[in-house]
Backbone bond lengths (Angstrom), bond angles and torsions (degrees), N, CA, C in turn:
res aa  C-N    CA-C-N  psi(-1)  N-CA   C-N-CA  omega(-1)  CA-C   N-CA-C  phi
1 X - - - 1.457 - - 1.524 109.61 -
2 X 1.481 114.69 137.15 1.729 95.50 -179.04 1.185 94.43 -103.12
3 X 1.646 103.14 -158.25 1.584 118.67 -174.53 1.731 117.27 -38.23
4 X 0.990 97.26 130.88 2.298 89.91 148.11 1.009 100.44 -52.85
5 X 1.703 90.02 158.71 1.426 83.78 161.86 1.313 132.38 -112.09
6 X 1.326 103.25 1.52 1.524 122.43 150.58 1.488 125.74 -51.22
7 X 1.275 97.43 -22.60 1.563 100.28 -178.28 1.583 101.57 -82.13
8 X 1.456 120.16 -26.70 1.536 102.19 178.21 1.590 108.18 -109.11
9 X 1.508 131.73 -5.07 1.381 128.81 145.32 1.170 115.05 -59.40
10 X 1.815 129.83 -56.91 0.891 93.37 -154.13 1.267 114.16 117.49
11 X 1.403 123.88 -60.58 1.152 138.72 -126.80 1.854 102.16 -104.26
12 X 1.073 118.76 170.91 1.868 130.49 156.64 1.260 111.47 -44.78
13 X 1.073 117.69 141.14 1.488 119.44 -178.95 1.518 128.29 -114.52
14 X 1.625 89.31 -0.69 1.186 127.75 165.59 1.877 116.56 -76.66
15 X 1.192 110.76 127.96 1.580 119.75 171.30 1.463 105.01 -46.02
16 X 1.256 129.22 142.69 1.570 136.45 154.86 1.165 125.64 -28.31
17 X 1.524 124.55 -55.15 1.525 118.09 -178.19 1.796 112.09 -93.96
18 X 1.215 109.62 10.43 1.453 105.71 150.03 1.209 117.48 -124.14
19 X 1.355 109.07 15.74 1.889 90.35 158.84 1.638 89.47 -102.68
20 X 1.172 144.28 -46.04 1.595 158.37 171.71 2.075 73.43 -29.06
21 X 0.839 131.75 -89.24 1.647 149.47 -156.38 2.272 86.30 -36.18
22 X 1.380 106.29 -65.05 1.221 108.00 -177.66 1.070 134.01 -56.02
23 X 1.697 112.40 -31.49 1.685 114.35 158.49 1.124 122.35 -38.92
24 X 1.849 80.18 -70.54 1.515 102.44 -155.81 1.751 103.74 -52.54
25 X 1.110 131.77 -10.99 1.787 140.20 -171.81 1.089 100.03 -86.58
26 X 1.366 124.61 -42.18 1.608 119.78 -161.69 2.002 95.34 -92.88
27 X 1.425 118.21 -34.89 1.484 109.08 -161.29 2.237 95.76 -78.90
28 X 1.133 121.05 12.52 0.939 136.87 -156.94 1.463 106.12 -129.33
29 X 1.098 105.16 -16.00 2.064 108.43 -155.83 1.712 88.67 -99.69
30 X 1.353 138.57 -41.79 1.012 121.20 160.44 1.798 84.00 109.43
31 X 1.315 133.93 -5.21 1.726 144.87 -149.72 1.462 92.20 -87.80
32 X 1.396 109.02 122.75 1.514 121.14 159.79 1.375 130.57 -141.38
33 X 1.446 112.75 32.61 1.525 152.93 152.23 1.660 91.23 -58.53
34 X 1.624 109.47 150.14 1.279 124.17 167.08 1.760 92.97 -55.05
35 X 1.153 91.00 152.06 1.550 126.89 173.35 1.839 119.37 -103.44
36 X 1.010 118.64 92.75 2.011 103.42 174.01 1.416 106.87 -130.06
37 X 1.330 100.02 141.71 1.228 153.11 -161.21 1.475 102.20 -96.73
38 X 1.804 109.73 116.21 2.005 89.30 -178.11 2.079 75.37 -113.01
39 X 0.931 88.23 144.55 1.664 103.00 163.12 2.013 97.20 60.32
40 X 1.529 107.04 117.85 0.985 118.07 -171.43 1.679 128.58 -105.05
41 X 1.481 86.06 -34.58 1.475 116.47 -177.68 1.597 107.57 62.04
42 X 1.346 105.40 -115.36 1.768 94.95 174.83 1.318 117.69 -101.32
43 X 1.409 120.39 33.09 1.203 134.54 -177.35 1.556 126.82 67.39
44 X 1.394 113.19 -4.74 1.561 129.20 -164.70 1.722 93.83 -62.04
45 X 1.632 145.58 -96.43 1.123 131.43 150.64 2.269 105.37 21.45
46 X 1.255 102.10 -85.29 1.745 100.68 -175.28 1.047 109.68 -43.23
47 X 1.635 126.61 -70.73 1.290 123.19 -161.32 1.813 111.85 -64.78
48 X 1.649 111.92 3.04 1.487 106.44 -165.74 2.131 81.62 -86.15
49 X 1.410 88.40 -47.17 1.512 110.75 -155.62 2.158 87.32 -49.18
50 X 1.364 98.25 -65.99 1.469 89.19 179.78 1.929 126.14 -37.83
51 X 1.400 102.54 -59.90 1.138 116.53 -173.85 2.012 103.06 -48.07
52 X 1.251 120.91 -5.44 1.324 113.31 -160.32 1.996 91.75 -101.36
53 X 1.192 108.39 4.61 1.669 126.27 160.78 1.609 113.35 -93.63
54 X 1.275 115.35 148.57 1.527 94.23 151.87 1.778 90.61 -121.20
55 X 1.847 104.90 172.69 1.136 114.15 -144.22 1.579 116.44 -66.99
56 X 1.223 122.48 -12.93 1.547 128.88 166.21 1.646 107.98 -45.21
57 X 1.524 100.91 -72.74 1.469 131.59 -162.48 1.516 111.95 -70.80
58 X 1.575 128.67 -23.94 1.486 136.60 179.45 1.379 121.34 -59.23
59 X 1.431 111.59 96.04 1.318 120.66 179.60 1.749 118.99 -58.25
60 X 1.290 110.71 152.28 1.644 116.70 178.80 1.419 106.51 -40.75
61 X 1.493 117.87 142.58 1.289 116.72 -170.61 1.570 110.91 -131.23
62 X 1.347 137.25 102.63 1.563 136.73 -169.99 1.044 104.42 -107.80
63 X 1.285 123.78 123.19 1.574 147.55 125.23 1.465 140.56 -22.27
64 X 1.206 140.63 58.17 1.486 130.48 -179.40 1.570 114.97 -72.02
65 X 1.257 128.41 107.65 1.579 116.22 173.63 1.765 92.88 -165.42
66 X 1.577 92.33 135.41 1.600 112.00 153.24 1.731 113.43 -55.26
67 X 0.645 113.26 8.48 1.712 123.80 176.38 1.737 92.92 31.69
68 X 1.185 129.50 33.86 1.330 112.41 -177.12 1.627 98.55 -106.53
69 X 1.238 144.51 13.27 1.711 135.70 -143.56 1.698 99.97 -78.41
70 X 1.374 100.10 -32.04 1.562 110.91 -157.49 1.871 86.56 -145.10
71 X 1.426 109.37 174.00 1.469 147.26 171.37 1.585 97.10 -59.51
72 X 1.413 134.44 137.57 1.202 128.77 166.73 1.706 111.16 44.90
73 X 0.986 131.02 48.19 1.464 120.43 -154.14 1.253 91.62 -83.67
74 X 1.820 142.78 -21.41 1.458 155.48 -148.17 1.559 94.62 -96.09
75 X 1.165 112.09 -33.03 1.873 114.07 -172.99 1.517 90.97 -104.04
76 X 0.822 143.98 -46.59 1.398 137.22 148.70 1.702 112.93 0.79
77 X 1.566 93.96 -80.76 1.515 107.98 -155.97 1.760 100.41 -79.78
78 X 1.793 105.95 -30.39 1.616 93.73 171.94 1.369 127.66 -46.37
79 X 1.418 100.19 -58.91 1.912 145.89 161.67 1.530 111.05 3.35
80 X 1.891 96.46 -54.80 1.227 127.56 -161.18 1.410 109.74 -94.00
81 X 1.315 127.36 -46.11 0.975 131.03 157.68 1.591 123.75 -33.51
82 X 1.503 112.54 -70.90 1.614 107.75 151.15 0.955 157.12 27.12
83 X 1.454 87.31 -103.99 1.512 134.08 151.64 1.658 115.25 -21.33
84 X 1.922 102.30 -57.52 1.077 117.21 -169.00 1.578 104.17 -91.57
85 X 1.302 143.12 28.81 1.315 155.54 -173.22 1.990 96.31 46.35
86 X 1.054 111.33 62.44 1.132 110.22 166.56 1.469 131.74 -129.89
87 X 1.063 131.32 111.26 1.164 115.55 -147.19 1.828 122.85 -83.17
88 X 0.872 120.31 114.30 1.957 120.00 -147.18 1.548 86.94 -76.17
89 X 1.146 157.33 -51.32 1.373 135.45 171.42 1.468 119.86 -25.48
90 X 1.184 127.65 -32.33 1.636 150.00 169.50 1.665 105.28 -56.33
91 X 0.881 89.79 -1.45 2.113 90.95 -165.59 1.597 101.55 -123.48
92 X 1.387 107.03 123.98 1.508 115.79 154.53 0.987 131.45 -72.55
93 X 1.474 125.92 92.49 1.484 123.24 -177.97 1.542 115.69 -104.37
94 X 1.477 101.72 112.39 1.628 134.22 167.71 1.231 141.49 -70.42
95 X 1.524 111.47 33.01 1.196 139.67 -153.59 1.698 100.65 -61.13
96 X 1.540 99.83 113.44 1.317 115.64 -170.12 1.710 123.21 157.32
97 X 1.122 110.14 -167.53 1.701 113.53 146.81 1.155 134.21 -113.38
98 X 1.861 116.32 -177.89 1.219 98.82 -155.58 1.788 90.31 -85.07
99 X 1.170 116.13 -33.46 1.725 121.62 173.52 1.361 110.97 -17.90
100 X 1.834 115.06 -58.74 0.926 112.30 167.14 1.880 157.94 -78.84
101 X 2.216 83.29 -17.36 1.154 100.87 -161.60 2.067 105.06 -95.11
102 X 1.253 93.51 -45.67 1.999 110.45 175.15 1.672 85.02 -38.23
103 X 1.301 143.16 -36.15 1.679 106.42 -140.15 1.949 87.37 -83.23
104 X 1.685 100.64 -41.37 1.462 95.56 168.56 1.372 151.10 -98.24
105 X 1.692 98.59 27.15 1.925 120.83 142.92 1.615 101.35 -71.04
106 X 1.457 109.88 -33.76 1.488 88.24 -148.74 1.781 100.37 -86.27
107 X 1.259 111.07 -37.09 1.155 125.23 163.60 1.858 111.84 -38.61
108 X 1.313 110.55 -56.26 1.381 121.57 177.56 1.422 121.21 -66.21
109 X 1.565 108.83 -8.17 1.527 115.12 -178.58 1.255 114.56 58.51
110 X 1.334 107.19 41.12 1.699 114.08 -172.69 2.068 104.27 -80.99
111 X 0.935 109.99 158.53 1.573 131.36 179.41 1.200 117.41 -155.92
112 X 1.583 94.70 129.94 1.933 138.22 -179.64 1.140 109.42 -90.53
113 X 1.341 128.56 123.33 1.729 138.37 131.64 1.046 110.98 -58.20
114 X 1.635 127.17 -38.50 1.252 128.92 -173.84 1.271 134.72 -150.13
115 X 1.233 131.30 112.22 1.740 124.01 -167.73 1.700 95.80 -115.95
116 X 1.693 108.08 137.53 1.003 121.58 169.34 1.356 117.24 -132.82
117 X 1.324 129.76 95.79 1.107 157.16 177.65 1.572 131.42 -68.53
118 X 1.350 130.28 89.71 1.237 147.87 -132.44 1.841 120.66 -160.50
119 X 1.354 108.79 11.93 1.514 113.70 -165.04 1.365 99.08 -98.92
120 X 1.655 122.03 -143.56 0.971 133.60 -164.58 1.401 114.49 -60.20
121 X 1.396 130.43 147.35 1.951 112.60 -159.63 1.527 90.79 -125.39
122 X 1.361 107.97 19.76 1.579 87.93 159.71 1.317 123.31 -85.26
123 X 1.572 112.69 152.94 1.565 101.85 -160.65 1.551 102.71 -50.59
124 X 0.833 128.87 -73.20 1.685 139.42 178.99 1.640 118.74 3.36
125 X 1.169 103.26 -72.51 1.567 129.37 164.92 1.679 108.54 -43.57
126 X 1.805 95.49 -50.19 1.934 90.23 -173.20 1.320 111.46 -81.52
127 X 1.068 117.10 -31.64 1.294 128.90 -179.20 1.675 105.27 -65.46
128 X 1.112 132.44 -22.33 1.812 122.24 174.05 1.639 101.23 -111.45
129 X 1.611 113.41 -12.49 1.594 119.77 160.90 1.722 107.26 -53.56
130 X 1.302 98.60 -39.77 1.785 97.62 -165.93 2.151 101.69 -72.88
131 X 1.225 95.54 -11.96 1.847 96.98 -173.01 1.297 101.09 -37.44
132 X 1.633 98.97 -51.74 1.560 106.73 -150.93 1.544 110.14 -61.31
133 X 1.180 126.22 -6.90 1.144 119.66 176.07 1.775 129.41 -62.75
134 X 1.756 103.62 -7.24 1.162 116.88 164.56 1.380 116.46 -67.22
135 X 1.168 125.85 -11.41 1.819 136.52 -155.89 1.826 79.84 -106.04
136 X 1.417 135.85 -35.51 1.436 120.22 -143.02 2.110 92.22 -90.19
137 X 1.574 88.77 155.61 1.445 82.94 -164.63 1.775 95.17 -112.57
138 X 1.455 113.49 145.54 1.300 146.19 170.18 1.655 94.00 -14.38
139 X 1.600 113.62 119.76 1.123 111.61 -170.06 1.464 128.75 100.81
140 X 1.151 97.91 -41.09 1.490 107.53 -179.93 1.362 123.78 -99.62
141 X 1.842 109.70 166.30 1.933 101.06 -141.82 1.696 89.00 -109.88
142 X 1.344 113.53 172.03 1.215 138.82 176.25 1.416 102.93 -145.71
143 X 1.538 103.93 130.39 1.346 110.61 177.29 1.455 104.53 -145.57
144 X 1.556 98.15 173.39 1.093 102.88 -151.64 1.587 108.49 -143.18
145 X 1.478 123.69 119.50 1.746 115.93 -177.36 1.084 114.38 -95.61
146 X 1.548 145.99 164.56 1.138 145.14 -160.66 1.537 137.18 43.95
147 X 1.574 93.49 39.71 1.141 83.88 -167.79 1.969 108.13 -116.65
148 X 0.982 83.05 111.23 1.525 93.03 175.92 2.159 110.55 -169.67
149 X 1.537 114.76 -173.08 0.904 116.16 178.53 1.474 126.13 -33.49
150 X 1.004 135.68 -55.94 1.668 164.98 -139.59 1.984 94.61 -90.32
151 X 1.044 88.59 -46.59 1.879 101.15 175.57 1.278 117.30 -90.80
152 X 1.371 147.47 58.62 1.158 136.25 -129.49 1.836 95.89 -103.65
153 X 1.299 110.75 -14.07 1.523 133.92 -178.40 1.544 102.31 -69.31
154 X 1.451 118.07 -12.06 1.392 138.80 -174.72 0.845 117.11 -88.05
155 X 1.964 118.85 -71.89 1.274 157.87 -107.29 1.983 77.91 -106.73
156 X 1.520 107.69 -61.81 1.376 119.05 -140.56 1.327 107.32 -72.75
157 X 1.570 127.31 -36.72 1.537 145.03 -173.70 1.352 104.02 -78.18
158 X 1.530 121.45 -40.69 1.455 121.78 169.53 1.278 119.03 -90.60
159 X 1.806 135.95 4.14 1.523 113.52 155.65 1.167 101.80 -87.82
160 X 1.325 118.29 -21.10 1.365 94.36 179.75 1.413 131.06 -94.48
161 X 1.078 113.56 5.65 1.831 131.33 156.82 1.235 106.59 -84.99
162 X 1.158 137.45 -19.95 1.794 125.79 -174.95 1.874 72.06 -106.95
163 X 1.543 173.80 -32.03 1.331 124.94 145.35 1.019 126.31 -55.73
164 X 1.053 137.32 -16.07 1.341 126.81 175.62 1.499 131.20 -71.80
165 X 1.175 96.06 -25.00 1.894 134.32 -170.36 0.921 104.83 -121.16
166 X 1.441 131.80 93.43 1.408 155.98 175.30 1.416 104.38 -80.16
167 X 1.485 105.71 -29.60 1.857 101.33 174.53 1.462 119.38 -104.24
168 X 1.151 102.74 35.44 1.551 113.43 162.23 1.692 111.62 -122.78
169 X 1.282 105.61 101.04 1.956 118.67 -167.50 1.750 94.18 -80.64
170 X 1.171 116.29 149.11 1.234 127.10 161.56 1.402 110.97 -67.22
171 X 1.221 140.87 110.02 1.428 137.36 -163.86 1.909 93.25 -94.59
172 X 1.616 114.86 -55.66 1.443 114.18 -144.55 1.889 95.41 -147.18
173 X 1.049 85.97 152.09 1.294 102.96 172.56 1.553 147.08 -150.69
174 X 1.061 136.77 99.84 1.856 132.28 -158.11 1.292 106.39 -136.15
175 X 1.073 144.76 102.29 1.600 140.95 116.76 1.509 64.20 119.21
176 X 1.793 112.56 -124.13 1.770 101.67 -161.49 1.721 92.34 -122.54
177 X 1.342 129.88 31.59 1.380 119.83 138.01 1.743 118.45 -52.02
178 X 0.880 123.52 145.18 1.688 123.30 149.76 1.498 109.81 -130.55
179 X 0.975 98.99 158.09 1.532 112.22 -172.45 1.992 115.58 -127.03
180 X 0.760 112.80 107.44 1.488 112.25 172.85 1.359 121.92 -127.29
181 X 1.338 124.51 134.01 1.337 154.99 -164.11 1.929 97.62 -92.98
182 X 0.795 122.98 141.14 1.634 141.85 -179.85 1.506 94.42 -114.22
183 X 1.423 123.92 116.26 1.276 138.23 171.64 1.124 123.42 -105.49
184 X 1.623 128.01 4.33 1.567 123.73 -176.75 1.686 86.20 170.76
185 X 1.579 90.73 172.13 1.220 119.61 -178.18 1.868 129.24 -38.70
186 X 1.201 166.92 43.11 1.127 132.13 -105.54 1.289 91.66 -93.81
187 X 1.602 98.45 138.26 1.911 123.06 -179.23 1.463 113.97 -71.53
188 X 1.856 109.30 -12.86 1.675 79.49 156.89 1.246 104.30 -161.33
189 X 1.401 131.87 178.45 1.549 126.55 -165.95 1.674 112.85 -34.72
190 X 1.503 119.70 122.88 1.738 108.54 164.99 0.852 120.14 -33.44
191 X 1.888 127.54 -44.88 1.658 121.30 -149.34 1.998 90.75 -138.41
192 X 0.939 134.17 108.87 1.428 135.73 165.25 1.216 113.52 -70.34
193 X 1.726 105.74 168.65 1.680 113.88 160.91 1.148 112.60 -54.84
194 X 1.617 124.05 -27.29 1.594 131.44 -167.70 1.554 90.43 -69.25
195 X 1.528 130.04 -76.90 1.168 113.02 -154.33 1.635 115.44 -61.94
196 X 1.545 104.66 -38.28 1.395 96.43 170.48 2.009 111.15 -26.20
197 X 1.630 102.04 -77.72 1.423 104.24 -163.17 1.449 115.17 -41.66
198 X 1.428 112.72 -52.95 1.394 130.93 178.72 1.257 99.96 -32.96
199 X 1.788 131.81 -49.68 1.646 120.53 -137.02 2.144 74.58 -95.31
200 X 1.186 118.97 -43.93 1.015 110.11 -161.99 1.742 122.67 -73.25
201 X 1.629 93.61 -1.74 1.492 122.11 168.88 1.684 126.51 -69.49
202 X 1.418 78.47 -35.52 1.995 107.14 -167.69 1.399 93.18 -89.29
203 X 1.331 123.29 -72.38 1.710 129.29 -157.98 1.423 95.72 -22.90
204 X 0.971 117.03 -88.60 1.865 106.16 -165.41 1.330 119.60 -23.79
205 X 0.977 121.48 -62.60 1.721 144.13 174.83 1.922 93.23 -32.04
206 X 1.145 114.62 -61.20 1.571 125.57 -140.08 1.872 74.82 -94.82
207 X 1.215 139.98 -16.24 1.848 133.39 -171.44 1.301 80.59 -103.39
208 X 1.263 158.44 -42.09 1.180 154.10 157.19 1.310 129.54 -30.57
209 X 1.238 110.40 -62.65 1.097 124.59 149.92 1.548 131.57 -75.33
210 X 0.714 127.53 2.30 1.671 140.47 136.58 1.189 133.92 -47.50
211 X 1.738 103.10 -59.18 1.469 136.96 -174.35 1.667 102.30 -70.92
212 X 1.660 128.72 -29.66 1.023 123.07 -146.21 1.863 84.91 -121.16
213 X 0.839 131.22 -8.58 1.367 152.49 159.18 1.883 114.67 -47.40
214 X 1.595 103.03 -48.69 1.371 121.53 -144.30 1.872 84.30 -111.21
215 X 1.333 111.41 -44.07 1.387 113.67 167.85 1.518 119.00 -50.55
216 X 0.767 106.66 -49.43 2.191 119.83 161.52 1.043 97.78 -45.28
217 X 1.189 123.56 -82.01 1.336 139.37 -165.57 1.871 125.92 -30.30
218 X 1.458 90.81 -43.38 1.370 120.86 -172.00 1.615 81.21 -82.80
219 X 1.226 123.50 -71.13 1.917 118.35 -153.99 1.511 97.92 -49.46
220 X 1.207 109.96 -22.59 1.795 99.73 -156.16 1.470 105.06 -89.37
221 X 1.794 95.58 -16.88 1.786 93.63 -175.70 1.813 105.02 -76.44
222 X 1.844 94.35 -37.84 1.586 91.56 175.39 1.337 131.73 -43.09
223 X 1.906 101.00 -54.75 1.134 111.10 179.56 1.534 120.08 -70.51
224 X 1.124 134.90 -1.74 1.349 138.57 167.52 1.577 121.83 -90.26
225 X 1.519 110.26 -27.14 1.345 131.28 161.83 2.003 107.25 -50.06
226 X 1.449 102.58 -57.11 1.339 115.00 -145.29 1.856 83.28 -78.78
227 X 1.290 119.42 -44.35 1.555 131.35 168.28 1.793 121.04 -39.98
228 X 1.467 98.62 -33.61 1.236 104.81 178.58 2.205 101.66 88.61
229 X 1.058 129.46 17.20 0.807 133.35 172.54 1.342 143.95 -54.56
C-alpha cells in the first residue's frame, strides 16, 4: 500500500460540503467545552476545526490516535498545525486507543463539548469509539464520518446507539458526516457488554463481506482489461 494521501496533502479527508456542514455546526453551536478528535489522520479536519475559533475564544482541543496511519504521522500533524499559525503545544495528544485511553478520561472525570469520531471503521473500534459519549456534556454534539452504506463498520454500531439513545437528536447531516446533539442525561451506559458482543459477533460477517466485495472488484477490472475497456 503506498502513502495516504493525506499524508502528503496534508489536507481533510473529509469531502467539502461535510466539512463546510461541520464548521458551519460548531461556529454556530456557541460550544466551548474541550473539543476531541478520535482519529486525526494528518490533522487537516483539526486545524480546519480549530481555525473556526480565533485565539481568545478556542476551546481545549484533544487528540485520540495510534499515530501509526502513515510514517511520522505525529510530525506530520504538528507540521500542519504550524503551518496553519497554530500553535501544537495547545493540543492534547492521546496517543493511543480508546480501549486504552476512555478508562483514564473516565477515571480523570474528564468532559466534552465535542467528540468527533473518525478512526478505525471497523465495527469494533466504533463501537467502543461511541463509549466516549458518556464523557460529552448535555448539549453537546457527537459526530460522526463515514457514515453511510459503503462503511457498514460505521452505519451498524451507530443505528443502533442512536435507538438506544433517544437523547441523542440528529442535529445535521451531509454526504456521510452525521451530526448529533445530546439532549439530557443518558439513563444508561452509552456502549454495553451487549454491543461489545454484538460488534464482535458481526466483524467477520462485515470482513467477509468486504473481502468478497474487493474480489468483484478485481474480476471486473480483469474482465474489462481483457475487453479492452
Amino acid at each position: 500500500m503506498g502513502p495516504r494521501p493525506s499524508a502528503q496533502s496534508l489536507q481533510s479527508e473529509m469531502r467539502p460540503g461535510e466539512l463546510e456542514c461541520l464548521l458551519k455546526t460548531i461556529q454556530i453551536s456557541g460550544l466551548n467545552g474541550r473539543f476531541l478528535e478520535i482519529g486525526t489522520a494528518a490533522g487537516g479536519t483539526l486545524c480546519q476545526m480549530m481555525l473556526s475559533f480565533d485565539d481568545a475564544s478556542r476551546p481545549q482541543f484533544v487528540v485520540l490516535d495510534p499515530m501509526r496511519y502513515f510514517a511520522d504521522q505525529i510530525g506530520a500533524v504538528k507540521s500542519n498545525l504550524t503551518a496553519h499559525g497554530l500553535p501544537a503545544d495547545t493540543v492534547e495528544f492521546k496517543i493511543g486507543q480508546t480501549a486504552d485511553e476512555l478508562p483514564k478520561a473516565v477515571a480523570a472525570k474528564e468532559t466534552y463539548d465535542f467528540i468527533f469520531i473518525d478512526g478505525n471503521h471497523k465495527i469494533g473500534y466504533v463501537t467502543r469509539d461511541l463509549g466516549w459519549g458518556q464523557l460529552l456534556n448535555v448539549g453537546g454534539l457527537l459526530c460522526l464520518h463515514d457514515y453511510d452504506n459503503g462503511t457498514r463498520g460505521v452505519q451498524i454500531p451507530t443505528n443502533r446507539f442512536k435507538r438506544r439513545h433517544r437523547n441523542y437528536e440528529v442535529l445535521a447531516r451531509a454526504g456521510s458526516l452525521l451530526i448529533l446533539r445530546k439532549t439530557a442525561v443518558s439513563s444508561g451506559a452509552e456502549v454495553t457488554t451487549l454491543d461489545h458482543s454484538l460488534a464482535k459477533f458481526i466483524a467477520p460477517m462485515l470482513q467477509l463481506e468486504i473481502s468478497l466485495r474487493k474480489r468483484l472488484r478485481k474480476r471486473a477490472a480483469r474482465r474489462n482489461a481483457g475487453s479492452g475497456v
